[in-house]
N, C-alpha and C positions, 0 to 999 in steps of 0.2 A: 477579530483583529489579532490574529497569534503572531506571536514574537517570540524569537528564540534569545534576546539578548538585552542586556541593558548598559548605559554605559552611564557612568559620572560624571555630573555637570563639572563637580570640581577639579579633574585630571583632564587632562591630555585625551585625544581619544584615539587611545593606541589598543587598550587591550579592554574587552567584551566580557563583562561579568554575567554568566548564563542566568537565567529566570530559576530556572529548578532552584537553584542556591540562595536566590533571595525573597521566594516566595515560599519553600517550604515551610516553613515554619508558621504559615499561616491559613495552611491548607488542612481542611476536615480529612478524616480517612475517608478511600471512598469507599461503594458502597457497590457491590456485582448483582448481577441478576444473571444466570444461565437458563439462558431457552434454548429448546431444539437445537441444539449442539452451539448456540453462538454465546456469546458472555458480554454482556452489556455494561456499561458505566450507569447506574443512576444519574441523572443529568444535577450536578452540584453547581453552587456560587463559584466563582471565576474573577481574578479581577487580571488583566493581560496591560503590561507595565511597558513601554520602549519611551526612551528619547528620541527626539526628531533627528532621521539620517540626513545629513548634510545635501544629501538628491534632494529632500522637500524642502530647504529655505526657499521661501518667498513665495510657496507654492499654497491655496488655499486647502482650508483640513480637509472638506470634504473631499476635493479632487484627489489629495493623496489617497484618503482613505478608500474612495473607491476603486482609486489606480492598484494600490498596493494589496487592498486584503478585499478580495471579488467574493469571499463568503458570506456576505450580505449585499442586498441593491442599494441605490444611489438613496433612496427612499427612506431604508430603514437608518442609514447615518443622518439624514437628516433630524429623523423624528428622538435618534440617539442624542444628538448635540442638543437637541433644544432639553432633551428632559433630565439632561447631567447624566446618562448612562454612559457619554464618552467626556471629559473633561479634560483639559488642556492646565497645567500646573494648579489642577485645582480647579480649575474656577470653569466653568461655564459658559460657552465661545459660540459668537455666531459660525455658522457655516463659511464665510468669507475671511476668516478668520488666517493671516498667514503665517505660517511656520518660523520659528526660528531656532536660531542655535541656543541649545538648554533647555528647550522646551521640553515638558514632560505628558507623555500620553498617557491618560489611563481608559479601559473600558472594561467595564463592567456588565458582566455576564452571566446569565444562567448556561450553564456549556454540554455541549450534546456530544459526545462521543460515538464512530460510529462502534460497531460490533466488533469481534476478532475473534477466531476459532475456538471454541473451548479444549485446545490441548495442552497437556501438563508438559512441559518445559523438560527433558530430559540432562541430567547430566551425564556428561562424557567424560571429564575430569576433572580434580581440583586439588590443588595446595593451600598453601597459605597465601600465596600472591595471583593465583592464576582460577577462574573457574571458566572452564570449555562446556560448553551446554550444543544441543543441537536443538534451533529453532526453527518452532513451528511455522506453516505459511501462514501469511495474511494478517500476521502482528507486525508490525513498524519495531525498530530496535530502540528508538528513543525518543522523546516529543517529537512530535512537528506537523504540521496543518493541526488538524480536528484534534489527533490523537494527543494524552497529555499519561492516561492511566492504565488505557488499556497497550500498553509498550513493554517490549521485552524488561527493559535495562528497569521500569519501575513493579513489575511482577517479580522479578528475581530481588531487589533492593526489599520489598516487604518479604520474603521468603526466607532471605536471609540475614535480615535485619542491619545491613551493611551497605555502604554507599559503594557501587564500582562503577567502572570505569569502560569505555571502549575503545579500541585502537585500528579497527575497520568495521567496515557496514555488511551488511545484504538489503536485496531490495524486500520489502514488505513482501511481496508475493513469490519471492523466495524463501527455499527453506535451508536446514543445514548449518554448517559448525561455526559458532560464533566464541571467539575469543573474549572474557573480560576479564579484566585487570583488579585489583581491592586496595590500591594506592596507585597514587601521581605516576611517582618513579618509575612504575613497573609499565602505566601508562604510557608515558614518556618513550621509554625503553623500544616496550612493541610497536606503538608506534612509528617507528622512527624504522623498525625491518619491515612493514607495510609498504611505506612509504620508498624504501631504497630497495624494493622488491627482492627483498629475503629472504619471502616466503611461498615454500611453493604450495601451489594451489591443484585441486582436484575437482573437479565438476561433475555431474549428471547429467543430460538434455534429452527430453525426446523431443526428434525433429520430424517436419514434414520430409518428403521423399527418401530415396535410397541414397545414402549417404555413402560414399566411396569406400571402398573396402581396404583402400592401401590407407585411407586415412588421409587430411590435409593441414594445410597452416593459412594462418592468415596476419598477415604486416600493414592491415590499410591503417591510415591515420583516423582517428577519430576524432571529429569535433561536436562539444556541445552547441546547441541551437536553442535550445531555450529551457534554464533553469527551474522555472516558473509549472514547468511541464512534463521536465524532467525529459528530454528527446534530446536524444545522441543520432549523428549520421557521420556516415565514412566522407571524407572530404580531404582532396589532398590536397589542396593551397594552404585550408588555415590547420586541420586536426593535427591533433599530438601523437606521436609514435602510440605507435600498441600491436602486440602480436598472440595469436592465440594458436595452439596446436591442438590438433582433434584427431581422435580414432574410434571407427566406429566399431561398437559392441555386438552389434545385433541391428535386426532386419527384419521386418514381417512386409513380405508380396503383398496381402490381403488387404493390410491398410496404409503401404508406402509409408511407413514412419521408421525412423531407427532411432536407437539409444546408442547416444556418443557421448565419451569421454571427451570431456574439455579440461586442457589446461593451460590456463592463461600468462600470459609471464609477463605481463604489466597488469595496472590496475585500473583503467579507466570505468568510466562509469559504463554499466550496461554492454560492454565490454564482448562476453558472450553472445548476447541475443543480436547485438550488432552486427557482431562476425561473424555469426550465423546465417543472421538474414541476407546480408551480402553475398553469400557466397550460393543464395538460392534455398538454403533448409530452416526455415525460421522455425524457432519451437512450436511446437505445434497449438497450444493454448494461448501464445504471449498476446495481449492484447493491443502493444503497439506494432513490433515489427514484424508483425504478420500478416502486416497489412500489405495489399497487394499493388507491386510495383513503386512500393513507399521509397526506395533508393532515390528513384530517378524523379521523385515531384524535387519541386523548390524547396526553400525553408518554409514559406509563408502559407504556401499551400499545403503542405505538410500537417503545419502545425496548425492548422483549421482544420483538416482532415480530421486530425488525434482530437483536436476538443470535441468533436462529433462522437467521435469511437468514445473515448473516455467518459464519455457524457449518459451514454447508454451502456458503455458496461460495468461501469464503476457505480452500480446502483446502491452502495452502502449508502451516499446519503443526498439521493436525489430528492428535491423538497416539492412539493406540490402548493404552488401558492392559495394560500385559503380565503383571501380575497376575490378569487375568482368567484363567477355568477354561482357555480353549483357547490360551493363551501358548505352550505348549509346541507346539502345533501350527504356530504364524505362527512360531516363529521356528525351526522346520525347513523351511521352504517358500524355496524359490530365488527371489532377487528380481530378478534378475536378468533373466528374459522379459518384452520388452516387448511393449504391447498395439499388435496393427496396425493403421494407421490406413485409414480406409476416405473414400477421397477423392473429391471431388464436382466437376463441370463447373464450369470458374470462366466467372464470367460474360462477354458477349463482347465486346469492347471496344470493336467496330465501333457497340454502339448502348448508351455506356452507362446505369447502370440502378443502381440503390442495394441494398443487400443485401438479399436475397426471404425469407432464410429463417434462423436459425441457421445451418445446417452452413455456410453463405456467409457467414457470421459467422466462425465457425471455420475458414474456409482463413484469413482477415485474418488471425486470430492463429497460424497459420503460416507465414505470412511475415514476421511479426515473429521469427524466428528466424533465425540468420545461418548454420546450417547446417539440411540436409534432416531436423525430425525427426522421429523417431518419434509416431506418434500415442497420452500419455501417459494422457491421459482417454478420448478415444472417446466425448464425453460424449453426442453427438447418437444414436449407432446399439448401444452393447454396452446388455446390462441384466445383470441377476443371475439368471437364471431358470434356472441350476445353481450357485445358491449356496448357501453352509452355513455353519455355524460364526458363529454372530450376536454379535457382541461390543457394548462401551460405550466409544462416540469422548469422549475430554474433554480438558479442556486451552486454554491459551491466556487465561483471563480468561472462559470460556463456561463458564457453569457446567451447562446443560441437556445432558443426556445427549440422544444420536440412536443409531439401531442399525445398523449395520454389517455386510454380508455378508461372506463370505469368499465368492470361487469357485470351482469345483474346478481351477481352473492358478494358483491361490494369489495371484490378484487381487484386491481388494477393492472392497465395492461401497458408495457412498453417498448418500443421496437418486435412485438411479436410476441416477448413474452407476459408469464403472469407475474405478478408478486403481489406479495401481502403485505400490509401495514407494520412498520415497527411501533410495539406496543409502549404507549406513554404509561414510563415509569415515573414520573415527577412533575410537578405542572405549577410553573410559576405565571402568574398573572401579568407580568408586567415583560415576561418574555416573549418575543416575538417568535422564537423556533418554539417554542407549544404549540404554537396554534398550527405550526408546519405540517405537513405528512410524508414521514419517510419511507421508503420502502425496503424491507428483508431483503440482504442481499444474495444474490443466487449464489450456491456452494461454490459452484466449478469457475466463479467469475474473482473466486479467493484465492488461488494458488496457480502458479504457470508448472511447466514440469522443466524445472530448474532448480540442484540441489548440491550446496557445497559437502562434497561428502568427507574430502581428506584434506586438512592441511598439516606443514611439514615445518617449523620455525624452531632456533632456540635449541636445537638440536632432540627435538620432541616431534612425534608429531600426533596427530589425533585424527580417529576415524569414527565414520557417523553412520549407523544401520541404513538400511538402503530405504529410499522414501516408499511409503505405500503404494505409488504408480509404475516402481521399479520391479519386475521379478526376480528372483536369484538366478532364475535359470537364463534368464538373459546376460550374463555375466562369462565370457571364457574365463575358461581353467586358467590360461597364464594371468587374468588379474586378480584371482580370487586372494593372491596375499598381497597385493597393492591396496584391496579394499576388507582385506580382513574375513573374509567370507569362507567357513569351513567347506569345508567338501563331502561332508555328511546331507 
């Protein structure tokens, strides 16, 4: 039941005092475990705090609870309400219990974070007021769902033992230059040239097909469709202005991809991958709008579509229900063997060339790891085809069941591919995600190739080395000083 907010019964409820601020003080330090290139949270004590939003008056707890926070079943809040691990001002609520104004939520939790990349946080700049860092893919920039420790904004805060600030986003599976702030004001300040689009912005992409050579723009409106989800679509009755101008860098015949400059000159969400995919070249990894002929579905069918997609590629923390008939069987099985990775010719530098295939995909995202690791998915070459034991994946807010192999060296198998067990580092008794089983999420299913590489604000601006899926040589001569790239 995450919450990003709290607000006082005794004020007006005008302004949102964040959790980070009223729960620090009561939080253990946490506690890392780095395996095979990922970095884990030891799963610690939890207590997630909101007052009832004015949507739940009169509404029973459980229905909100299972309306609002789908990372647990209707099941598990029940057996929550009755045992006081979720509590309403205290005290102890049947499930029919209805909501009101000033009521206070509390639940109580042992909390599972998924994984995030183990890379070291680079700085790009810093004063006394401003630190510019280039972020890694597949870390979140500050709470939200699962993520509470393993986030940008609380890795750089213990680093540098200083509270800052942010004044625009990226997505999780983006990487590239993040601005933050070491007071309000400065806070205030930048954000406020985000927001009045002051800032000029630089992008990376590789996309599917041949990407115009004269280069294009794009003015469709954009409208979000479902927060919850995070899925933007071009829509010109309701979307908001937004325009994006591209030129493309480079070209490879061999695999129909190109590397284009993006530069956006508003800020909407998803903004890029949007108007990319609109226009026919969706990035070549993104895992929503690349999906095929996704423009023209509905919203509804759409966004059934993505909780499919999302459901099986977003396997950081699909759960295995252990209730199932063959529990007993997974959780005698040694999780501990990992799957060998079966590794491919990388490409040859002498004539470079954009990535030909998947598994060329998938060494990228082995090199976003800062040690050698194991190959966790295998997602390109293992299948199931001595699998057994079928189970039912759920969890996380997906409410559609999908089916599950087991293999006989007690691997599991998903949409095709394999993965291995995430290893219990912590194990509370009275926790219901212990007894879960989640599965290692695949490399290449943590980063899209999308990279802010230069912003320009404040009469500064900052540029970021080119991502690992970038090569220099794909880069002409006339941008190598827009992106800072010697000519040696």
């Amino acid at each position: 039941m995450a919450t990003e907010e709290i607000v006082s019964p005794k004020r007006k409820r005008r302004r949102c005092l964040p959790v980070r601020e009223i729960m620090e003080a009561e939080e253990e330090k946490p506690e890392f475990k780095v395996i095979d290139g990922l970095r884990y949270v030891v799963p610690y004590n939890f207590v997630l705090r909101t007052y009832a939003k004015k949507r739940w008056f009169d509404q029973s707890i459980l229905e909100v609870l299972t309306r609002e926070f789908q990372a647990y079943p209707a099941s598990y809040y029940k057996s929550a309400l009755a045992s006081g691990r979720i509590t309403v001002n205290d005290k102890i609520v049947a499930c029919e219990y209805l909501l009101r104004d000033h009521d206070f939520i509390a639940h109580y939790v042992h909390r599972h974070e998924p994984p995030v990349l183990d890379r070291e946080v680079e700085t790009i700049a810093e004063t006394e007021e401003i630190l510019v860092v280039n972020k890694p893919a597949s870390i979140p920039i500050h709470t939200t769902g699962r993520y509470r420790h393993n986030t940008l904004l609380k890795h750089l805060e213990r680093k540098h033992s200083k509270k800052l600030y942010t004044c625009h986003r990226l997505d999780r599976l983006t990487s590239g230059i993040i601005v933050l702030l070491k007071n309000t004001h400065k806070a205030k300040e930048y954000g406020a040239l985000f927001r009045d689009q002051q800032v000029k912005k630089t992008y990376l992409a590789l996309v599917d097909g041949e990407f115009p050579e004269t280069g294009m723009s794009c003015s469709e409106p954009i409208l979000q469709v479902s927060h919850k989800l995070g899925i933007n679509k071009v829509d010109h009755d309701n979307g908001k202005p937004a325009h994006t101008d591209f030129k493309r860098l480079h070209y490879d015949s061999a695999s129909r991809r190109s590397l284009v400059l993006c530069l956006p000159q508003s800020g909407k969400m998803h903004q890029i991958r949007v108007h990319l995919a609109h226009r026919g070249f969706p990035i070549t990894n993104d895992p929503i709008y690349s999906r095929e002929n996704w423009a023209k579905k509905s919203t509804e069918e759409f966004s059934k579509e993505l909780t499919e997609v999302l459901f099986k590629r977003d396997n950081i923390s699909r759960l295995l229900n252990k209730e199932q008939e063959s529990s007993a069987i997974l959780s005698s099985k040694d999780s501990s063997d990992q799957v060998k990775s079966n590794s491919t010719k990388p490409p040859d530098e002498t004539s470079p060339k954009l990535l030909t295939s998947d598994s060329e995909t998938k060494q990228i995202a082995d090199k976003l790891t800062t040690t050698e690791p194991t190959n966790m998915s295998s997602t390109s070459h293992e299948t199931a085809e001595n699998s057994e034991n079928k189970l039912t994946v759920s969890g996380d807010g997906i409410k559609q069941a999908a089916e599950v192999s087991m293999t006989t060296d007690g691997k599991f198998c998903l949409d095709g591919k394999v993965f291995e067990r995430i290893p219990q580092l912590s194990y509370d008794e009275k926790c219901p995600e212990c007894a879960w089983i989640r599965l290692v999420p695949a490399l290449e299913d943590m980063f899209i190739f999308l990279h802010a590489v230069r912003y320009e604000l404040d009469g500064s601006f900052y540029v970021s080395p080119l991502p690992e899926w970038c090569q220099k040589e794909w880069i002409p001569a006339q941008f190598h000083d827009l992106l800072q790239i010697s000519s040696e």
